[in-house]
N, CA and C atoms as an extended XYZ file, in Angstrom:
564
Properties=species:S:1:pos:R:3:atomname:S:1:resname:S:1:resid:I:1 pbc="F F F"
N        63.092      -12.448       -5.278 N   UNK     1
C        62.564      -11.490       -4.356 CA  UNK     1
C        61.581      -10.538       -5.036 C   UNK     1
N        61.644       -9.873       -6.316 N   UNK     2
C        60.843       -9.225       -6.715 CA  UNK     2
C        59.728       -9.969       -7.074 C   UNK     2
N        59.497      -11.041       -7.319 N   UNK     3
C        58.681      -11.673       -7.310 CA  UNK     3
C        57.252      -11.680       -6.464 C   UNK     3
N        57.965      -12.263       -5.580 N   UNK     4
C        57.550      -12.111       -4.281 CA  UNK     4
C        57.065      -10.599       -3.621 C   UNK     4
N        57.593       -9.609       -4.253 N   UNK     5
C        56.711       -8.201       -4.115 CA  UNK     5
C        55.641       -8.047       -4.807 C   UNK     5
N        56.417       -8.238       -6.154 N   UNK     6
C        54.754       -8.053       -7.087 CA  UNK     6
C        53.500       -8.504       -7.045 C   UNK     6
N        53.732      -10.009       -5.838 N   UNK     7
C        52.223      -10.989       -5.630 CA  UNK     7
C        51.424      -10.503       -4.978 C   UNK     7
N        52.397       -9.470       -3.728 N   UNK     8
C        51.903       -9.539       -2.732 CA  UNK     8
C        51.215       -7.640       -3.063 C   UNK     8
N        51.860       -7.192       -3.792 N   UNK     9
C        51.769       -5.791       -4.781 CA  UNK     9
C        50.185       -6.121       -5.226 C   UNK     9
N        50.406       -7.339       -6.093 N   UNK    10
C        48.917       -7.485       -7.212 CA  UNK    10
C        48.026       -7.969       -6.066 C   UNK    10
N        48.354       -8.445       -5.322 N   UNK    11
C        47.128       -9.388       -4.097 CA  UNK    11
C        46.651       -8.228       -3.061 C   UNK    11
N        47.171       -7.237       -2.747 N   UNK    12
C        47.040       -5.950       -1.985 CA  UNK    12
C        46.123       -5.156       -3.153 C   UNK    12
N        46.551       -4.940       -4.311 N   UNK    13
C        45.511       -3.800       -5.388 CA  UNK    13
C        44.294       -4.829       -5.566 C   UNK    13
N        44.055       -6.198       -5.574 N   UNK    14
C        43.171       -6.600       -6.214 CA  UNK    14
C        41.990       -6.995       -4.712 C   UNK    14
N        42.649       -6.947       -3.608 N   UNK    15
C        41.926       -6.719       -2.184 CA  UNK    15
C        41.368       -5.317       -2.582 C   UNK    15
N        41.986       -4.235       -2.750 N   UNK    16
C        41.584       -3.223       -2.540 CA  UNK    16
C        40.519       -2.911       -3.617 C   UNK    16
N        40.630       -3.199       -4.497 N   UNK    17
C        39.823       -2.571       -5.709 CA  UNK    17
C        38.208       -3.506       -5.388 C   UNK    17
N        38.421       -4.925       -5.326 N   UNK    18
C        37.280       -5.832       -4.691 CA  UNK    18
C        36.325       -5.366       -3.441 C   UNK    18
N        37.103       -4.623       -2.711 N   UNK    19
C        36.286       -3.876       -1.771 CA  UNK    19
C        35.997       -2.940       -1.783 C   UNK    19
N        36.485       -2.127       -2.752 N   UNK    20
C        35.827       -0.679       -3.126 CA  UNK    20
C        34.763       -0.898       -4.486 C   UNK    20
N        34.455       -1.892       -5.012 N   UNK    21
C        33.577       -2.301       -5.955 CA  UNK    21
C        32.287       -3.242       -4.982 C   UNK    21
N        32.764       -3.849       -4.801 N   UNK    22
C        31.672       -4.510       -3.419 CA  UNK    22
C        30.895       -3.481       -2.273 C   UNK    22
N        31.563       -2.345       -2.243 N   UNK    23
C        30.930       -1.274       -1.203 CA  UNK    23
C        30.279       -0.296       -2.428 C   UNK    23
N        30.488       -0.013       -3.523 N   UNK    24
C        29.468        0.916       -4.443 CA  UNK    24
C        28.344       -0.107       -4.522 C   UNK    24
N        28.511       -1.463       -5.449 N   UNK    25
C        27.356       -2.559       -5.580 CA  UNK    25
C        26.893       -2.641       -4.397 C   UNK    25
N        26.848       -2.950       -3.124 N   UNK    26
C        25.709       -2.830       -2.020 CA  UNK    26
C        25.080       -1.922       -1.925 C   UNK    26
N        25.614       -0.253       -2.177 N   UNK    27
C        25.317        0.751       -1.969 CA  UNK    27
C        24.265        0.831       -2.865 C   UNK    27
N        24.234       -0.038       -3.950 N   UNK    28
C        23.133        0.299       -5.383 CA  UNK    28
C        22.312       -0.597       -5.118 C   UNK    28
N        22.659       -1.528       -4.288 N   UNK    29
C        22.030       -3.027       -3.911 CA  UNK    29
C        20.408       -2.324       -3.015 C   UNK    29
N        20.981       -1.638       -1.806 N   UNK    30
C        20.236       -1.271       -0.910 CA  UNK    30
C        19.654       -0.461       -1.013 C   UNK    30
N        19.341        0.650       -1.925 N   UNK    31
C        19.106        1.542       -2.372 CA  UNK    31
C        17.485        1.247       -3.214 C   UNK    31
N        16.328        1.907       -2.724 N   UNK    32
C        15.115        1.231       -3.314 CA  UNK    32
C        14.924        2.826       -4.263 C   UNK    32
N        13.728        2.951       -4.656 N   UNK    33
C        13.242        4.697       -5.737 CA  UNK    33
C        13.066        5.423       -4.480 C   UNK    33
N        12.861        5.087       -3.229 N   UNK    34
C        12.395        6.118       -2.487 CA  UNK    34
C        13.967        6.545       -1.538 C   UNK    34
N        14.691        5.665       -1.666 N   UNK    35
C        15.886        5.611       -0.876 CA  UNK    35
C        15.961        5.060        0.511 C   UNK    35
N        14.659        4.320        0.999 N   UNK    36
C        14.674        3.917        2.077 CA  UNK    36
C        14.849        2.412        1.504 C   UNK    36
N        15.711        1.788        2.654 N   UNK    37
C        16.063        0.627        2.341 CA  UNK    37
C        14.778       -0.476        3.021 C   UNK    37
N        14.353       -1.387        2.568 N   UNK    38
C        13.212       -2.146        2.676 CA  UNK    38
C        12.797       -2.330        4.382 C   UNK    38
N        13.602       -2.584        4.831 N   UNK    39
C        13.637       -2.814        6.032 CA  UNK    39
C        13.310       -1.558        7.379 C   UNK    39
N        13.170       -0.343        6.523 N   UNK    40
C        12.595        0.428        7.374 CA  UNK    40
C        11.354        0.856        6.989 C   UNK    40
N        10.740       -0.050        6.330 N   UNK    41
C         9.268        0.744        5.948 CA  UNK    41
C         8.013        0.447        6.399 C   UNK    41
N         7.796       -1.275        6.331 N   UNK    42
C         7.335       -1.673        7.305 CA  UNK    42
C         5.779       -2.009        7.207 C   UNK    42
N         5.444       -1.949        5.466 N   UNK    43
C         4.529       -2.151        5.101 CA  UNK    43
C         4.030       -3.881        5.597 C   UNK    43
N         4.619       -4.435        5.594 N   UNK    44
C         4.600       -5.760        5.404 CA  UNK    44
C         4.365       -6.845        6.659 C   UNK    44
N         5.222       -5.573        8.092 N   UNK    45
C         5.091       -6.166        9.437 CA  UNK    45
C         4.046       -7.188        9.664 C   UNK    45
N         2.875       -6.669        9.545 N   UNK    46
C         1.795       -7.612        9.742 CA  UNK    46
C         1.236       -8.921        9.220 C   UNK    46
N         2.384       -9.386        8.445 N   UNK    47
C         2.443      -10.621        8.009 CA  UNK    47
C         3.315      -11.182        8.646 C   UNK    47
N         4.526      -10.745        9.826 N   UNK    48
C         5.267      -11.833       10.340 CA  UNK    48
C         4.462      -12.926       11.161 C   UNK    48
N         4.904      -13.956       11.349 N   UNK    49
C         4.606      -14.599       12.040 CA  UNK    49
C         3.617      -15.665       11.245 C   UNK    49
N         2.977      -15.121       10.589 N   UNK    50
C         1.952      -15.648       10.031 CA  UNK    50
C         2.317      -16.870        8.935 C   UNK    50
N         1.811      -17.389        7.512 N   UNK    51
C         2.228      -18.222        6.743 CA  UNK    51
C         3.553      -18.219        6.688 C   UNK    51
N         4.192      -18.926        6.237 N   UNK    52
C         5.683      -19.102        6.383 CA  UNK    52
C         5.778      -18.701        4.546 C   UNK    52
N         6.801      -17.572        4.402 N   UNK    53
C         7.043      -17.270        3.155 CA  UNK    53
C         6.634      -16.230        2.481 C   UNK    53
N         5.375      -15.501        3.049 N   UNK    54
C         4.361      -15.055        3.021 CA  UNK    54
C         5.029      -13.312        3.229 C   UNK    54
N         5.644      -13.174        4.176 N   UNK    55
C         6.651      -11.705        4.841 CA  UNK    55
C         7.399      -11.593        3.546 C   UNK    55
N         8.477      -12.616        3.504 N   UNK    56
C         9.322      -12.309        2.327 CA  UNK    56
C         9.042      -11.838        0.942 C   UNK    56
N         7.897      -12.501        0.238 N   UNK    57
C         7.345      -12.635       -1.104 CA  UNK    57
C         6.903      -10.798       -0.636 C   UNK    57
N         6.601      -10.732        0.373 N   UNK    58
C         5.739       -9.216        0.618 CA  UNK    58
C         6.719       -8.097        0.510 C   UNK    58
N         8.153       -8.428        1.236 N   UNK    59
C         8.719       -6.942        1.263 CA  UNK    59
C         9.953       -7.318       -0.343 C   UNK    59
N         9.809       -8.404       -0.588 N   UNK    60
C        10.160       -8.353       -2.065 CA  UNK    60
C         9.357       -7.623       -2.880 C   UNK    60
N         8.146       -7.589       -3.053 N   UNK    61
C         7.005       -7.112       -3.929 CA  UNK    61
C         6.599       -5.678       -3.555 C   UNK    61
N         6.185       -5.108       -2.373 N   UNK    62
C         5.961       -3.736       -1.973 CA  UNK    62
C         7.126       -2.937       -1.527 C   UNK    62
N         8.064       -3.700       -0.408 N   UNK    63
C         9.046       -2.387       -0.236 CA  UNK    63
C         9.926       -2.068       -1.007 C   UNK    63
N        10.513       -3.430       -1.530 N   UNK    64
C        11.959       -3.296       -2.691 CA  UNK    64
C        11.326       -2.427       -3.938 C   UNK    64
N        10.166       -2.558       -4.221 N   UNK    65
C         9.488       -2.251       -5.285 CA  UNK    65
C         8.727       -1.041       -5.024 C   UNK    65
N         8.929       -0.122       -4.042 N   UNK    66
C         8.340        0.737       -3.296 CA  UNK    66
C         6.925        0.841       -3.594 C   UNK    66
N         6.020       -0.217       -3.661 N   UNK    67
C         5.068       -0.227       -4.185 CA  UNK    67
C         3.750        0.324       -2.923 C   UNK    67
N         4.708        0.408       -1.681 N   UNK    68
C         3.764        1.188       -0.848 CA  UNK    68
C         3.272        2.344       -0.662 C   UNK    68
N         3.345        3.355       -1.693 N   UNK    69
C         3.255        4.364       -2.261 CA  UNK    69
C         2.034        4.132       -3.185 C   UNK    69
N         1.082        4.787       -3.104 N   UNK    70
C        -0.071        4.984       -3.776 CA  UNK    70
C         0.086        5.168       -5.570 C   UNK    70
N        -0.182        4.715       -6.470 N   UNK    71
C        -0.300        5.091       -7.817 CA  UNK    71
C         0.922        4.633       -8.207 C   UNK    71
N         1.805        3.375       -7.552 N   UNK    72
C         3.097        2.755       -8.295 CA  UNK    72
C         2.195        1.316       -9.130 C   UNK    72
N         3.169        1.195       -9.963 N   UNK    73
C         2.867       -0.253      -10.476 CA  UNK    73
C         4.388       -1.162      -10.454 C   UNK    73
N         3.940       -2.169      -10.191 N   UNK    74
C         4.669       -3.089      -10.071 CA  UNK    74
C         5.810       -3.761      -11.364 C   UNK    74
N         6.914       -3.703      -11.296 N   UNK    75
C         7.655       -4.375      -12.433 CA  UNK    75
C         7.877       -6.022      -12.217 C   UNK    75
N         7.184       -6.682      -11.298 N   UNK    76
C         7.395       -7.655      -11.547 CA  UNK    76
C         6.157       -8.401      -10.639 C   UNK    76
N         5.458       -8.976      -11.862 N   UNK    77
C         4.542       -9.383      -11.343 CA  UNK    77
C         4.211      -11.284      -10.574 C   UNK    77
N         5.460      -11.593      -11.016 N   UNK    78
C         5.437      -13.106      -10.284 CA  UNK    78
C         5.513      -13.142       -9.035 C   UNK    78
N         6.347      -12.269       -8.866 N   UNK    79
C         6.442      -12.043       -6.957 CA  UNK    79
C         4.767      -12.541       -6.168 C   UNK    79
N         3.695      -11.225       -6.858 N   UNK    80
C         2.635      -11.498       -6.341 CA  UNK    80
C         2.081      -12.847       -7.007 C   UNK    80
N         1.981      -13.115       -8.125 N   UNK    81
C         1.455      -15.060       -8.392 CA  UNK    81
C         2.109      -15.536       -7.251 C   UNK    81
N         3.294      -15.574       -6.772 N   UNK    82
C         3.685      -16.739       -5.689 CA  UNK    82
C         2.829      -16.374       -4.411 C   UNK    82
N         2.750      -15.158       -4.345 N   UNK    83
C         2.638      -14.893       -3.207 CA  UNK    83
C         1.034      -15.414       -2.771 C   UNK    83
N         0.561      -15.237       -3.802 N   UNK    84
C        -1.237      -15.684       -3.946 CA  UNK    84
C        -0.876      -17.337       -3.743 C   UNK    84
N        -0.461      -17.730       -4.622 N   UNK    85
C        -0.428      -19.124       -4.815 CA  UNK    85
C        -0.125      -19.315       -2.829 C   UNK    85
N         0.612      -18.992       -2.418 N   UNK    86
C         1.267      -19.365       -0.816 CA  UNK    86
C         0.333      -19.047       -0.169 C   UNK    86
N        -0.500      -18.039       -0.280 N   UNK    87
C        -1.944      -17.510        0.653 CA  UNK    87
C        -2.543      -18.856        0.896 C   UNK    87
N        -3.034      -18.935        2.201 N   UNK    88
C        -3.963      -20.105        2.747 CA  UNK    88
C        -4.870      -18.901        3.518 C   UNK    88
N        -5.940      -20.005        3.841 N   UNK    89
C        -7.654      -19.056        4.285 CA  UNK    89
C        -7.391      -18.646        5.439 C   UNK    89
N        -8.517      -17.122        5.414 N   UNK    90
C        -7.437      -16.154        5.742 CA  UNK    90
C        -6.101      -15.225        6.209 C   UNK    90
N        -5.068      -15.634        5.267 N   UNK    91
C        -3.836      -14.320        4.830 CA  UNK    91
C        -4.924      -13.184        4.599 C   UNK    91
N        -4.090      -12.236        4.471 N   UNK    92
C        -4.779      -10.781        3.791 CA  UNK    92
C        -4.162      -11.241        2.145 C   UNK    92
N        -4.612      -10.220        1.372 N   UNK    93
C        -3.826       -9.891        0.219 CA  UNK    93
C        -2.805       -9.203        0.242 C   UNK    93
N        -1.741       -9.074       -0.580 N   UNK    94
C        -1.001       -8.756       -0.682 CA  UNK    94
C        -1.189       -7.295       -0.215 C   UNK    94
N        -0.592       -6.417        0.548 N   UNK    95
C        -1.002       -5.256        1.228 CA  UNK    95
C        -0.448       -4.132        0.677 C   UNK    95
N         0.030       -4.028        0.232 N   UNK    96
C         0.220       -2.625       -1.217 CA  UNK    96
C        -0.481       -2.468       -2.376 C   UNK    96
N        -1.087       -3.716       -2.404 N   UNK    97
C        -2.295       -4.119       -3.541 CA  UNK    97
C        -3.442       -2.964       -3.079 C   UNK    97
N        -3.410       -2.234       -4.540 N   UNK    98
C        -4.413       -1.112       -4.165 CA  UNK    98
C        -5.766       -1.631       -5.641 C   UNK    98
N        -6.549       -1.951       -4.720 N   UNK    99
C        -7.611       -1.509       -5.243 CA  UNK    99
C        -9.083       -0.667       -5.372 C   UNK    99
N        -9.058       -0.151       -6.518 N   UNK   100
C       -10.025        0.700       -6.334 CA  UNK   100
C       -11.328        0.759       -5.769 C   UNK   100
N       -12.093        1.800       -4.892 N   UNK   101
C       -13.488        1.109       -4.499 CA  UNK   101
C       -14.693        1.369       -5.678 C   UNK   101
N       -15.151        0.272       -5.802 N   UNK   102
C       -16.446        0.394       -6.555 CA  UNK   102
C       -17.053        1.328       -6.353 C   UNK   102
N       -17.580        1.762       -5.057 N   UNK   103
C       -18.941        2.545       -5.125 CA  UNK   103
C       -18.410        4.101       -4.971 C   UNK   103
N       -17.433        4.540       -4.450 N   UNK   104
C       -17.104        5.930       -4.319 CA  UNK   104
C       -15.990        6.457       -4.599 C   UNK   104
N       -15.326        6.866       -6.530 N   UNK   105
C       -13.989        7.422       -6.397 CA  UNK   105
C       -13.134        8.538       -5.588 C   UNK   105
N       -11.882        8.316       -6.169 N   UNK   106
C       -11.076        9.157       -5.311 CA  UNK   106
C       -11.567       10.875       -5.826 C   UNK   106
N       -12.072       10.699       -7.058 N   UNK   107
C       -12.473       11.732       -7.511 CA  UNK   107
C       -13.867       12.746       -6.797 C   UNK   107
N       -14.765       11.559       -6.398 N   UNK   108
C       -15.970       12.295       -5.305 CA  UNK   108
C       -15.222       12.411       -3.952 C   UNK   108
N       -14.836       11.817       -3.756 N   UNK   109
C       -14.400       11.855       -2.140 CA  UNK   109
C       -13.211       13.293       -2.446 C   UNK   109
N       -12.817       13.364       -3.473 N   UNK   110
C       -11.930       14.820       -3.358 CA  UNK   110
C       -13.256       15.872       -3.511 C   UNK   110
N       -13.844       16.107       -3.993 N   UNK   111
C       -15.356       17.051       -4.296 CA  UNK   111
C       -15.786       17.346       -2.970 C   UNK   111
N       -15.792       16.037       -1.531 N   UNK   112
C       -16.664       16.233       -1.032 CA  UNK   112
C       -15.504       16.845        0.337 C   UNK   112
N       -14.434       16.686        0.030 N   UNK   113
C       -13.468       17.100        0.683 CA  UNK   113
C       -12.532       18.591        0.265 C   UNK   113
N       -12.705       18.975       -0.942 N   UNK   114
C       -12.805       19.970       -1.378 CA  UNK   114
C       -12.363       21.925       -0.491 C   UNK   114
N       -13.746       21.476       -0.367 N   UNK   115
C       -14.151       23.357        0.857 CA  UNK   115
C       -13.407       23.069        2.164 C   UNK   115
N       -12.843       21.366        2.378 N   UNK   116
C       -12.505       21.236        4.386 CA  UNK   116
C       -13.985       21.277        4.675 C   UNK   116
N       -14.941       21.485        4.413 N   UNK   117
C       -16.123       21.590        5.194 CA  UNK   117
C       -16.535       20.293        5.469 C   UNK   117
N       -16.304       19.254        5.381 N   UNK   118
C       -16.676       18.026        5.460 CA  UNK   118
C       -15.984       17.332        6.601 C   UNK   118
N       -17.215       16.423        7.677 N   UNK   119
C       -16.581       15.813        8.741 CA  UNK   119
C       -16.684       14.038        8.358 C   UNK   119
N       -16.384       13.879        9.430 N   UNK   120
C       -16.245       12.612        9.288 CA  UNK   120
C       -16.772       11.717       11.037 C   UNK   120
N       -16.962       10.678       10.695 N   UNK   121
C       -17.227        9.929       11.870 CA  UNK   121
C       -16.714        8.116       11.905 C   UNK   121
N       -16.307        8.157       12.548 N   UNK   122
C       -15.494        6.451       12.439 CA  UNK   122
C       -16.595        5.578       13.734 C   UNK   122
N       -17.584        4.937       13.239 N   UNK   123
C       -18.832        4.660       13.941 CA  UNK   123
C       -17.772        3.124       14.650 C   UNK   123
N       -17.230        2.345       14.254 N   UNK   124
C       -16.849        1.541       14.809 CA  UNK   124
C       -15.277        1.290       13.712 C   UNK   124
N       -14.554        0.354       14.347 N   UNK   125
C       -13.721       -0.185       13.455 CA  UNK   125
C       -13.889       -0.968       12.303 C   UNK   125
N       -15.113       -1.153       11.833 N   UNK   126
C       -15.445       -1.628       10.929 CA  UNK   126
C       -16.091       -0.771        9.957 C   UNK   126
N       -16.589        0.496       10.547 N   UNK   127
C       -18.179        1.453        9.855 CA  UNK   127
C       -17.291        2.518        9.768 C   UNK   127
N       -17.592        3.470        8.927 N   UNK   128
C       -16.680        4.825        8.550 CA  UNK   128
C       -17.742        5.603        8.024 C   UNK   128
N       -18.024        7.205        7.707 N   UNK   129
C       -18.749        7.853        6.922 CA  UNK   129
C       -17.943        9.170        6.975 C   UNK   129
N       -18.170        9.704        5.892 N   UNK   130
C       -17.943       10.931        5.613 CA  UNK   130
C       -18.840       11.725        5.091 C   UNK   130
N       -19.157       13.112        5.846 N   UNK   131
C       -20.259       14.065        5.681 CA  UNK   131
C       -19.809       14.947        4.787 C   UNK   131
N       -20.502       15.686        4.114 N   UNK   132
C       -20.006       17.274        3.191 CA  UNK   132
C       -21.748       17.706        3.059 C   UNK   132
N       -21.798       18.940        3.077 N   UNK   133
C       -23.123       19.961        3.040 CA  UNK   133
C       -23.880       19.453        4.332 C   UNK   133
N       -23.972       19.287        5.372 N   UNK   134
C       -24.430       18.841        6.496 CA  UNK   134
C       -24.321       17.005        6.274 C   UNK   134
N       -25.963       16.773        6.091 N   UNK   135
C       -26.014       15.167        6.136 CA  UNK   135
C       -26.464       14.974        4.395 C   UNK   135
N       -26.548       15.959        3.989 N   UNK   136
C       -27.172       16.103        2.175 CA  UNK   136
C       -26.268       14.820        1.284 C   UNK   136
N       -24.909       15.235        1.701 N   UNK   137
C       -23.982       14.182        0.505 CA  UNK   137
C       -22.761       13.007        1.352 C   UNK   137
N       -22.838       12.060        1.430 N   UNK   138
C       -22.237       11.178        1.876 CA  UNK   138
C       -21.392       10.282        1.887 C   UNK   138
N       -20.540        9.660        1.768 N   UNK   139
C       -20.069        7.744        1.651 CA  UNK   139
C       -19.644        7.543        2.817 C   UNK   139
N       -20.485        6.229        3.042 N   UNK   140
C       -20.128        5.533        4.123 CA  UNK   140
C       -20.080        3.750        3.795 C   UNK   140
N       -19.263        3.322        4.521 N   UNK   141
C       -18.928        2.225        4.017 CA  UNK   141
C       -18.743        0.497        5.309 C   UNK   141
N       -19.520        0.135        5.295 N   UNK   142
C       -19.260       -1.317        6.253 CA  UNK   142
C       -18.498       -2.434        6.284 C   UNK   142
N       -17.627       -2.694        6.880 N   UNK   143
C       -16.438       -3.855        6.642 CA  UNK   143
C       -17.086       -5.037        7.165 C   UNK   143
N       -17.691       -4.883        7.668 N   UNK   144
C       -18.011       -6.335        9.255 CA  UNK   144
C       -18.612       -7.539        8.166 C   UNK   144
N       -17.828       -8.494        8.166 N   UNK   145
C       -18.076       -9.648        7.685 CA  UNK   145
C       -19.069      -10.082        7.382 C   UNK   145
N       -19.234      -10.718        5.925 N   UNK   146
C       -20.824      -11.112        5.652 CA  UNK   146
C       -21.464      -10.091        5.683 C   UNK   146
N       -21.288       -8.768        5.524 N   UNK   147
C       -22.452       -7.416        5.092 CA  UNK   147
C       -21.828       -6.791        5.186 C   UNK   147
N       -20.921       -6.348        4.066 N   UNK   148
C       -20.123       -5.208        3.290 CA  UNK   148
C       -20.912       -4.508        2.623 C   UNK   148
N       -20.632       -3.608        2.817 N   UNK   149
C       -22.165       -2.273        2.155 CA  UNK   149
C       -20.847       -1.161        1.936 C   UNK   149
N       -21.386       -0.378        0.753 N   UNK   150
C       -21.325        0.969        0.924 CA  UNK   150
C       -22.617        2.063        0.391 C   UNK   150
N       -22.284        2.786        0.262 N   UNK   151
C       -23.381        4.003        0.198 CA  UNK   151
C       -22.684        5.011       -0.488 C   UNK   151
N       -22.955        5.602       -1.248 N   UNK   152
C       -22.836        7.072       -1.562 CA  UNK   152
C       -23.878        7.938       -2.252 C   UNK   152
N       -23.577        9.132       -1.673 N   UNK   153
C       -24.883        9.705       -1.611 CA  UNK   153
C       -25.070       11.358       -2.741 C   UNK   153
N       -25.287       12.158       -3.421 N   UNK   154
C       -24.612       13.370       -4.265 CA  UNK   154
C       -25.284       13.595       -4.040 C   UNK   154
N       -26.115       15.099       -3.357 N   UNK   155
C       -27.611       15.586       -4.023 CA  UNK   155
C       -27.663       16.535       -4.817 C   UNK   155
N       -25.970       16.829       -5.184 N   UNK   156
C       -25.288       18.124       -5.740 CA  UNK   156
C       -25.511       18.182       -7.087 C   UNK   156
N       -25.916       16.836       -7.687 N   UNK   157
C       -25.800       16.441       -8.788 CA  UNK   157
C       -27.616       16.291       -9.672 C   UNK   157
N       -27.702       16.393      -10.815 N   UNK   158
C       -29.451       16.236      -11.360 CA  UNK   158
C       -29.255       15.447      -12.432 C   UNK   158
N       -29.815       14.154      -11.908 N   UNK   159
C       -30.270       14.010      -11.105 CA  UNK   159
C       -29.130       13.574       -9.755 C   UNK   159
N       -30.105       13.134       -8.609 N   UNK   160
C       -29.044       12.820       -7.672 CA  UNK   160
C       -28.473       11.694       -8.076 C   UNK   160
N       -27.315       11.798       -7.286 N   UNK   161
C       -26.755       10.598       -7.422 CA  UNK   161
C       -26.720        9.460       -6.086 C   UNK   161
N       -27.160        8.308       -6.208 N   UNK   162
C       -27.136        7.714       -5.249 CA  UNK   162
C       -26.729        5.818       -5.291 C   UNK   162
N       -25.938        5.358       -4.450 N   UNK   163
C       -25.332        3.977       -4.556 CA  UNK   163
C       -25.443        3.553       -3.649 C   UNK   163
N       -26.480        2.190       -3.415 N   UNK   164
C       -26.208        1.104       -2.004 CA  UNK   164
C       -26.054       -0.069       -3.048 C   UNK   164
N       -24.962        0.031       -2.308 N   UNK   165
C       -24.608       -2.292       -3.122 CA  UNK   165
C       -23.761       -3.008       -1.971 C   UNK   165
N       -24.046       -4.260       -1.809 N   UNK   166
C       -22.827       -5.227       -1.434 CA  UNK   166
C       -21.473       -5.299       -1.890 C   UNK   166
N       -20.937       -5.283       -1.758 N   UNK   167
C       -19.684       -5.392       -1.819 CA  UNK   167
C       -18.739       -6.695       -1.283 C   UNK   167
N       -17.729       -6.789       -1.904 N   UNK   168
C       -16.561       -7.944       -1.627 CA  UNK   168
C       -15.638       -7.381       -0.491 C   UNK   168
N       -15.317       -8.451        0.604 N   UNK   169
C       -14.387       -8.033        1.218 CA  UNK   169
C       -13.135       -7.380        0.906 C   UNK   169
N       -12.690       -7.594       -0.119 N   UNK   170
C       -11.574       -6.721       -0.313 CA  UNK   170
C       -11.946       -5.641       -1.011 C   UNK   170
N       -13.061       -5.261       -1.840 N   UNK   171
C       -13.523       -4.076       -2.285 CA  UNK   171
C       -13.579       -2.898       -0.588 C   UNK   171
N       -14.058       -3.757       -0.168 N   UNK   172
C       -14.870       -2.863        1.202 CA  UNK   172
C       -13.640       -2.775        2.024 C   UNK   172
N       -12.491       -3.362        1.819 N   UNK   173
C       -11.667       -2.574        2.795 CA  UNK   173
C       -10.656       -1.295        2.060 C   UNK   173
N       -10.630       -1.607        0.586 N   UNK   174
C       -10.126       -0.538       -0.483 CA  UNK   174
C       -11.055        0.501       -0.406 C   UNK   174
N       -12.527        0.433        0.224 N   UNK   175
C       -13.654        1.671        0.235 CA  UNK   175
C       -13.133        1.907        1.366 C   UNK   175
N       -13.261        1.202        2.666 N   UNK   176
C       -13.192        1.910        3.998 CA  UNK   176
C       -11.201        2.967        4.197 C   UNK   176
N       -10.554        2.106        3.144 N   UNK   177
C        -9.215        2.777        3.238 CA  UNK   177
C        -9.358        4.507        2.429 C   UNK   177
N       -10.365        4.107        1.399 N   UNK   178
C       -10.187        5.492        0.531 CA  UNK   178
C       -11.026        6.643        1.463 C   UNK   178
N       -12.457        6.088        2.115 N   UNK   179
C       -12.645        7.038        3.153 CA  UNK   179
C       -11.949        7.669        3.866 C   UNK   179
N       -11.376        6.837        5.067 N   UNK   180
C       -10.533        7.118        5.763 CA  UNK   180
C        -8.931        8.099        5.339 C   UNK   180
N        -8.562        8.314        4.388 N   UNK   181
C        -7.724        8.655        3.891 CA  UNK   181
C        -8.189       10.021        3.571 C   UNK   181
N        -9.175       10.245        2.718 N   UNK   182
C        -9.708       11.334        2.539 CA  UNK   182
C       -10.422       12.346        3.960 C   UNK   182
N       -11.248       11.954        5.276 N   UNK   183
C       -10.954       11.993        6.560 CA  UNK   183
C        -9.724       12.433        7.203 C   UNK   183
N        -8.537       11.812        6.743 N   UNK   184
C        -6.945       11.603        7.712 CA  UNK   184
C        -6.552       13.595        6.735 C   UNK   184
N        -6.605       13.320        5.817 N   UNK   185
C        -6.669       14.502        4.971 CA  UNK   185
C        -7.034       15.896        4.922 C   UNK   185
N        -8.210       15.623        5.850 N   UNK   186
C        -9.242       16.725        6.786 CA  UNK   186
C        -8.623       17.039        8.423 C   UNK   186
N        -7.792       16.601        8.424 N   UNK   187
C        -7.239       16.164       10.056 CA  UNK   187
C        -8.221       15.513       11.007 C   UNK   187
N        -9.045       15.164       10.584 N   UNK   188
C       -10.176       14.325       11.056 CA  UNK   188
C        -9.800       12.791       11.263 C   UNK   188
């Protein structure tokens, strides 16, 4: 008979202890740097449906990795090799993938945003500009396929400073995002 207590003694503590170790480990499981658990963030939505594999590799790589946050780097960079490798013509890129714009840093676009005196105008969903000193200093930037442009313009500077180039589609949507951001910033 005592036997028979102690099994059922050790089989009751070793239930219990298994589920109070299994509920801390999920708790550390689910738990990302920002504390939101992947699934509410939502960077990634816009890949459902789309390539098959393509969602997953994404909220593995940006949300778990809270990499949707501006100025993170990534600890693991195979995630994105697969994820490239799985891209077929046109996926987007990987969408936490920040890259910088060629023609106008975050550093002018803070200068020209600076005083608040600077407006902005969103000419189409593709075209963006941002004003500072009336029409004197500028960046504006074109997404629309096959003629990606940007512009930036200083006259603040001696000499002036001035940039028109072509640009790569994914440069030009990292320009039209850094505009716009700096704009969203202005409450504009």
């Amino acid at each position: 008979m005592n036997i028979i207590n102690f099994s059922r003694t050790t089989v009751f503590f070793t239930v219990f202890l298994a589920s109070i170790l299994t509920g801390f480990s999920a708790t550390a499981i689910a738990a990302t740097p920002d504390g939101e658990t992947p699934a509410n963030e939502g960077v990634c939505d816009t890949l459902q449906g789309g390539t098959p594999g393509l969602y997953g590799l994404c909220v593995a790589y940006c949300e778990a990795q809270d990499l949707d946050s501006l100025n993170k780097h990534p600890s693991n960079t195979k995630i994105l090799s697969n994820y490239r490798k799985k891209m077929q013509s046109g996926d987007p890129d990987m969408p936490c993938v920040q890259t910088p714009c060629d023609c106008v840093s975050d550093t002018e676009l803070s200068a020209m945003t600076a005083d608040g005196a600077a407006s902005c105008t969103r000419l189409t969903s593709n075209k963006i500009v941002i004003y500072d000193d009336g029409n004197l200093n500028y960046a504006k930037i074109d997404t629309s396929l096959g003629s990606e442009k940007c512009t930036y313009v200083d006259t603040d500077t001696s000499p002036d400073t001035v940039r028109f180039q072509s640009i790569s589609n994914d440069n030009a949507q990292s320009c039209y995002t850094a505009i716009d951001t700096a704009c969203s910033s202005l409450g504009l």
